[in-house]
C-alpha positions in Angstrom: -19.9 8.4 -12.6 -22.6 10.4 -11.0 -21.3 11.9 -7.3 -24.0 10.4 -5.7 -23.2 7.4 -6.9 -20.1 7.4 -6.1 -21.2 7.9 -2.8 -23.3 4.9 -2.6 -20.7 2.8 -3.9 -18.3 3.7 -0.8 -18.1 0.7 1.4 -15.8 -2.1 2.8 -15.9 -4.4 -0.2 -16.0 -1.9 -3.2 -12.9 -2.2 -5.4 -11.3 1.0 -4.6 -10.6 -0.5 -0.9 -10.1 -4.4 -2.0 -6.9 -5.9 -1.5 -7.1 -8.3 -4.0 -7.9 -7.5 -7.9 -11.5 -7.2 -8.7 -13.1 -8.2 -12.7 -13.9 -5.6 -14.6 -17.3 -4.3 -14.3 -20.1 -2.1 -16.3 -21.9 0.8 -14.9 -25.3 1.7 -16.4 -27.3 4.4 -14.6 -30.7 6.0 -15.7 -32.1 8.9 -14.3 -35.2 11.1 -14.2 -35.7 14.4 -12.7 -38.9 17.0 -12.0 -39.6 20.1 -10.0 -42.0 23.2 -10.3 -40.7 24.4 -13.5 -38.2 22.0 -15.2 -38.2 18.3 -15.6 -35.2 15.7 -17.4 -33.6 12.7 -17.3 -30.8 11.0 -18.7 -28.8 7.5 -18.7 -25.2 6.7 -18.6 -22.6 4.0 -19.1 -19.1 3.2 -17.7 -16.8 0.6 -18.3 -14.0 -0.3 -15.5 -11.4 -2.1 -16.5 -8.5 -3.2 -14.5 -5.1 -2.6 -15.8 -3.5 -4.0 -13.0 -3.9 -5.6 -9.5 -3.8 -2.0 -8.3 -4.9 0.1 -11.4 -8.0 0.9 -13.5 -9.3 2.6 -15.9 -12.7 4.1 -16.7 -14.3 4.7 -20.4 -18.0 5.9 -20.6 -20.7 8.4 -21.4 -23.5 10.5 -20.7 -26.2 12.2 -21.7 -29.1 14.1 -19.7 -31.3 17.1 -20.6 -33.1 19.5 -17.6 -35.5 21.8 -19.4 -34.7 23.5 -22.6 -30.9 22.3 -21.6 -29.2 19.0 -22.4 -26.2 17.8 -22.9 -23.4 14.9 -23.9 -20.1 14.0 -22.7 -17.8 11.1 -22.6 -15.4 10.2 -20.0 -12.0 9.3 -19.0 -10.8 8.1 -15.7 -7.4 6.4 -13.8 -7.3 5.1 -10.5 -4.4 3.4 -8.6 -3.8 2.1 -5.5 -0.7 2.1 -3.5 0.7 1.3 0.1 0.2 5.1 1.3 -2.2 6.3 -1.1 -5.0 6.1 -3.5 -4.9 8.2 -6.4 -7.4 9.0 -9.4 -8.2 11.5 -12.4 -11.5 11.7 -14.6 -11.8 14.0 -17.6 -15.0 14.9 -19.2 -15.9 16.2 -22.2 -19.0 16.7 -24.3 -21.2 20.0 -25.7 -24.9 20.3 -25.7 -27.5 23.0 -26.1 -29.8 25.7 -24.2 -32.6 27.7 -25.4 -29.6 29.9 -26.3 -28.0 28.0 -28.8 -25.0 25.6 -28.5 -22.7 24.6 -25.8 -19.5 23.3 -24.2 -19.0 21.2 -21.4 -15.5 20.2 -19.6 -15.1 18.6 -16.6 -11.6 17.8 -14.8 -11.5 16.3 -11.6 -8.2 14.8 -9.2 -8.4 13.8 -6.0 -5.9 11.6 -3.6 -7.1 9.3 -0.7 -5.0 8.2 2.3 -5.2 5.7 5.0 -4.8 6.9 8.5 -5.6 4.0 10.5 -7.5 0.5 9.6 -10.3 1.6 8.4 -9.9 5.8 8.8 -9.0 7.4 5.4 -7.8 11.7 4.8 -10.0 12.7 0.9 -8.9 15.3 -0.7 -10.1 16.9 -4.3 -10.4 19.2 -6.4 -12.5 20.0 -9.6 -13.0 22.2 -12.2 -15.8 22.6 -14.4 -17.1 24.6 -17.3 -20.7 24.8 -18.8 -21.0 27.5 -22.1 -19.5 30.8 -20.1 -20.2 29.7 -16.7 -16.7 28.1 -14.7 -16.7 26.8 -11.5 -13.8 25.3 -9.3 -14.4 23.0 -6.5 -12.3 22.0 -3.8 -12.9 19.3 -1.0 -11.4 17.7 1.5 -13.0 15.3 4.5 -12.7 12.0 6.2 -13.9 8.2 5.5 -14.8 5.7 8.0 -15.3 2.0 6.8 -16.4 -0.3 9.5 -16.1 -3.7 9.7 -19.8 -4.1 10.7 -20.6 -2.8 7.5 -20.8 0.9 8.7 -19.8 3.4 6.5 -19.5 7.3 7.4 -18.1 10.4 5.5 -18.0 14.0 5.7 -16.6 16.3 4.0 -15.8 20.2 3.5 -16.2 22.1 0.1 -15.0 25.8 -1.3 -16.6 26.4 -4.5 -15.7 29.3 -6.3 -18.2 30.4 -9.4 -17.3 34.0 -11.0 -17.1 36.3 -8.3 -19.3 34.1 -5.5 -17.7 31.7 -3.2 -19.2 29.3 -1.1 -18.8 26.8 1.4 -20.5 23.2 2.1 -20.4 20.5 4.3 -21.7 17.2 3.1 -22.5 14.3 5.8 -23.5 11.0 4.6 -23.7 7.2 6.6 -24.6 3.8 5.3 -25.2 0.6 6.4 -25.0 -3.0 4.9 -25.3 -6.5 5.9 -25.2 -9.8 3.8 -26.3 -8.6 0.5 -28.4 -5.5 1.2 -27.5 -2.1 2.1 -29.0 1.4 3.2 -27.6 4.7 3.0 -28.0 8.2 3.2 -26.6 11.8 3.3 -27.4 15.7 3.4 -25.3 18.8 1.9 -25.7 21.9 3.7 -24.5 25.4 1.7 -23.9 28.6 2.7 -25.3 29.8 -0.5 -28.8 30.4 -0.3 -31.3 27.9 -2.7 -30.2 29.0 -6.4 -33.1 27.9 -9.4 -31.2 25.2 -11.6 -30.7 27.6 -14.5 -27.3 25.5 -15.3 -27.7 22.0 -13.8 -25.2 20.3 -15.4 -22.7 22.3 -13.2 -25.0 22.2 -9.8 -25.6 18.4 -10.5 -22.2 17.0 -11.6 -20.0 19.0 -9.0 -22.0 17.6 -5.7 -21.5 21.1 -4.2 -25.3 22.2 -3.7 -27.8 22.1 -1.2 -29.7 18.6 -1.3 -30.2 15.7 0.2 -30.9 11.8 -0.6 -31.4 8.0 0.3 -30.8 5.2 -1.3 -30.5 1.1 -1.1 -28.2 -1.4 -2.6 -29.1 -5.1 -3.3 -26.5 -7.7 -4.5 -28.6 -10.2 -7.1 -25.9 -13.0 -7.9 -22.7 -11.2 -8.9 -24.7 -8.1 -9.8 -25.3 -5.2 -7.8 -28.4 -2.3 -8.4 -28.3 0.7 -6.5 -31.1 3.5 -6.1 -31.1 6.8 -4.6 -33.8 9.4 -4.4 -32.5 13.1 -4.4 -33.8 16.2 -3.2 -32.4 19.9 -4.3 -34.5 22.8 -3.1 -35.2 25.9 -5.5 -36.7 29.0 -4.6 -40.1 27.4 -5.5 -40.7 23.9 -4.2 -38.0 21.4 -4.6 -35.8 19.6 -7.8 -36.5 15.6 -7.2 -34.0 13.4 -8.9 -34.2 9.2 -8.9 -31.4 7.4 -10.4 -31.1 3.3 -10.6 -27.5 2.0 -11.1 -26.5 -1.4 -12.2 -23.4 -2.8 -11.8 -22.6 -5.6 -13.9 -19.2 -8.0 -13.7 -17.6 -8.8 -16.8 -15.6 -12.1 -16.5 -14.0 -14.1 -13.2 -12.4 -12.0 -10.6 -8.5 -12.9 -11.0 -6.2 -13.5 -8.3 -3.8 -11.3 -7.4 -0.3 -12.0 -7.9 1.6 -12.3 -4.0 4.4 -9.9 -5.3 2.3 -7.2 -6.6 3.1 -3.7 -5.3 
């Protein structure tokens, strides 16, 4: 799933914080993208399926293009929920090609989630990623808040390492829903100064760079569609991105055995 999507999806009633188990569900996102010199898009698709009351799976793929680059992965993914913890894993891998000939893309991500108090959870993760020669790692860690007004806040504290450069960001997002709607936002500051996306599949799919974005939910019967409008500077103007998510349930949401751990 797209990091800013994952982002939206944060709130008191998605399925990584439900109690009870939640039906499996499909993920389709589209996206387009322009700026002064380069312009893309790209769609993707994810299936979540849950294993257990307290584990699930993810199966999808992608494929964008940005310029004279594009590229293709699929993915793998576990998550599972326990009293003390939350832990997940999502592998990615895919090639793709530049105006310099083929390429490989490989994406590895983990990250672990604790609750701290009702409603206060501890995030930490860390990622890896590798587009053609270019490797970066990616390590975060920050704090959740899920209110039970609907409130939802979230920052976090990055240390990316690519070749010999290391940087440092701090990403601060809120959101906001009530009934069936919600609103939400959320701005990365870098230490790095504004980069041009010469290799965007490993600026956009790591979540690390400068940018900022809003973006609304609406629940239509037991669908949910998302958008979020994205805004990356570059040393000449800015990269817009808009991406529309739909979530769609697949079956009744089963009950949850009383003795499941």
């Amino acid at each position: 799933m797209l990091p800013v999507l994952a982002l939206a999806l944060l709130s008191p009633g998605t399925t990584a914080f439900a109690q009870s188990r939640q039906p499996d569900a499909l993920y389709v996102t589209v996206e387009g993208a322009s700026g002064p010199s380069v312009s893309g898009g790209g769609g993707e698709a994810e299936w979540l399926h849950w294993v257990s009351p307290r584990t699930s799976m993810t199966v999808g793929g992608t494929s964008a293009s940005l310029g004279d680059l594009w590229w293709t992965y699929g993915t793998i993914g576990v998550f599972t929920r326990r009293d003390r913890v939350m832990l997940s894993g999502r592998v990615s891998l895919g090639s793709g090609r530049s105006g310099r000939g083929g390429l490989r893309y490989g994406r590895y991500m983990g990250s672990v989630t604790v609750p701290i108090a009702r409603g206060l959870y501890v995030e930490s993760e860390s990622q890896y990623v590798r587009v053609a020669e270019t490797a970066t790692t990616v390590f975060k860690i920050g704090g959740l808040y899920t209110g039970a007004r609907g409130v939802t806040l979230q920052t976090a504290y990055y240390v990316v390492q690519s070749g010999l450069i290391r940087g440092h960001s701090v990403l601060s997002r809120g959101g906001f829903s009530a009934g069936r709607f919600g609103v939400f936002g959320g701005v990365t500051h870098s230490t790095q100064a504004v980069q041009p996306t010469v290799v965007p599949a490993t600026v956009l799919s790591t979540s690390y760079s400068r940018q900022s974005f809003v973006g609304a939910s609406v629940i239509a019967g037991r669908s949910q569609v998302i958008g979020v409008v994205e805004v990356v500077p570059q040393p000449e103007g800015r990269l817009g991105r808009v991406l529309l998510t739909w979530r769609l349930p697949l079956g009744q949401t089963p009950a949850e055995p009383a003795a499941a751990k």
